[in-house]
C-alpha angles and dihedrals in degrees: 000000000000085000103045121112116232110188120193125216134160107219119209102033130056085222113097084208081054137084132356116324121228144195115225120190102193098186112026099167100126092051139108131191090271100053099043090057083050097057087048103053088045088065097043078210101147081243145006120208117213123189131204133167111304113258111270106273090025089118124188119130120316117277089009104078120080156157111256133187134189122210123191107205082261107041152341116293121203097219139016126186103183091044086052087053093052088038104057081040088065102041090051089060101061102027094026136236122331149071125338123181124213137209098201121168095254090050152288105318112177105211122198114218102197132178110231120162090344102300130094120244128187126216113199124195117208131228111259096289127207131184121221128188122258117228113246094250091065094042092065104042090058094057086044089061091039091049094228126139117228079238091069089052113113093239085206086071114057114203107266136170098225113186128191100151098329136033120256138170123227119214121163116203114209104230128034085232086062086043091053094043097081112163112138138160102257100199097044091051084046102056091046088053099048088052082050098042089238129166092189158001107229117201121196140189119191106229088173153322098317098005131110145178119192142172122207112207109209114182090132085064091044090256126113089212138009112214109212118001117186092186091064094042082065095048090050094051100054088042084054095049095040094047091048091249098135129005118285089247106049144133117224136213109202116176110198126175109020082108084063094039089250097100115184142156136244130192126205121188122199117201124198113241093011108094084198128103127233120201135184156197157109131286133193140182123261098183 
């Protein structure tokens, strides 16, 4: 482990005080499970992306195709957005602009590293996603642990677990006062989300047509919030979309983390007759 290169990037800010920091192993090949979470926790990063050689069959071009895994300084996560960013980032700087392929856990997720105005920017493209209710028990008991009142939910935006890669509930808050005032029983919403399988809670609070700010709650992953998470902006997208939200073909501003003074921008692109979510952002080094 003494050998191994950890490299340190925010995704979604240019801006290394921006946005959500991330580990990025880029070569993980001595590793096992164990020492993978330690690297992790050592960094206290939400996640830590760690790359290996693709499965056989995966495809993609050749050296840009891999295996990658995302550690939380408590466990193994299936799927990370913001770590995929700073990965493909990363990437882009030592073998150059173009297209990477991933085996995540939660599937295979093509990602577009692209130059534009200097800088590097990665697109990610979700599994396929899908939303499910939450029972009303549960409902409650995760407003209970976030201390808000059913009378502060947004009624345009109905609770929902949306998935695409990762589970996430939706809750929209009906002001952007209710959305800053974050002050929630950590063990209590933990414990809820580990019984749902849940990565996050994502709060939202609708700022126009197609904007967005949101606020993710982490305790699963031993954060008390995560800054920008691209796994949940794709969530989000495909729970818009299904629930006629926004238009089936949109582009969406999403601002996460200025309530944490780590304020950073997601993009999510919705695309007519493709049930997958693209997201994108910048990434820069903070080493």
């Amino acid at each position: 482990m003494t050998d191994t290169e950890v490299l340190r990037y925010t995704a979604f800010s240019g801006d290394p005080n921006g946005g959500n920091p991330a580990g990025v192993v880029l070569d993980a090949s001595g590793l096992d499970d164990a020492a993978m979470l330690e690297i992790a926790a050592g960094l206290g990063y939400s996640e830590t992306a760690f790359l290996t050689a693709p499965p056989e069959g995966l495809g993609g071009q050749e050296g840009r195709s891999f295996t990658t895994r995302y550690f939380s300084p408590k466990a193994e996560v299936p799927f990370c957005g913001h770590a995929t960013i700073a990965t493909a980032v990363a990437l882009g700087e030592r073998i150059g602009p173009g297209e990477l392929l991933l085996a995540t856990p939660a599937g295979t997720v093509p990602v577009s590293v692209t130059a534009e105005d200097g800088r590097l920017r990665a697109t990610l493209t979700s599994v396929e996603p899908h939303t499910e209710e939450i029972g009303d028990a549960d409902l409650t008991e995760a407003l209970a642990a976030l201390d808000w009142p059913r009378a502060d939910l947004d009624p345009a935006f109905p609770p929902r677990i949306a998935y695409a890669g990762a589970r996430h509930l939706v809750l929209g808050a009906a002001t952007r006062a209710r959305l800053a005032d974050l002050d929630y029983d950590f063990a209590r919403l933990e414990a809820l989300m580990h019984r749902l399988d849940l990565t996050t809670v994502q709060l939202v609070h609708r700022a126009g047509p197609a904007e967005f700010h949101v606020r993710d709650p982490f305790p699963v992953g031993g954060v008390v919030e995560d800054p920008a998470t691209g796994a949940a902006a794709a969530a989000f997208g495909a729970y818009a979309r299904e629930l006629g939200l926004v238009p089936a073909g949109a582009e969406l501003t999403l601002h996460q983390g200025a309530d944490m003074g780590r304020p950073g921008v997601l993009t999510v692109e919705l695309r007519e007759g493709d049930a997958r979510i693209r997201v994108s952002g910048t990434a820069v080094s903070i080493t």
